[in-house]
C-alpha angles and dihedrals in degrees: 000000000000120000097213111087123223113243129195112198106185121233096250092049084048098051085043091057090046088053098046093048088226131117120214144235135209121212149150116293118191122211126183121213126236089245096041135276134094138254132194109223124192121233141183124209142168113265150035125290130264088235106032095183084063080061135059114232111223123159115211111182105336100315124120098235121192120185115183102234086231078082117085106262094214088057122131108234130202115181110196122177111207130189140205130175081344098301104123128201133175127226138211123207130174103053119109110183118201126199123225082264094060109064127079119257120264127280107251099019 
């Protein structure tokens, strides 16, 4: 399994970083729930983190990529840029995040 993600930037969201002259980065997110609880969301944003040694640099076409290393490294990324009355946003698909809770106990304990 290799430890480096595949990541899709389209080519709109692409075009909008080039632009922009930023790179990205890609980090964890939480959200708390209206009945308690906490998720962690993934995000994307322009720009480069505060602590770059907590992200992984890659570059992908161009593009300054920067992935917090809390994300799974094996995960399938798609980066989508959508727009509405001129306000733009990117997207990420593809992460799903788990909490200790969520995984399932160890074999043999």
């Amino acid at each position: 399994m290799s430890d480096v993600p595949v990541i899709r930037i389209d080519d709109k969201a692409r075009d909008w970083l080039k632009r922009q002259g930023t790179g990205l980065m890609i980090r964890p997110s939480p959200r708390l729930g209206c009945c308690g609880g906490q998720a962690l969301v993934p995000v994307v944003e322009r720009g480069q983190p505060r602590r770059p040694e907590d992200y992984r640099h890659l570059e992908i076409g161009g593009i300054s990529i920067f992935l917090s290393r809390q994300l799974p490294a094996a995960a399938d990324l798609h980066i989508r840029l959508e727009s509405l009355l001129g306000w733009k946003r990117l997207f990420v698909d593809g992460v799903g995040l788990e909490t200790e809770a969520d995984r399932p106990p160890a074999k043999g304990v």
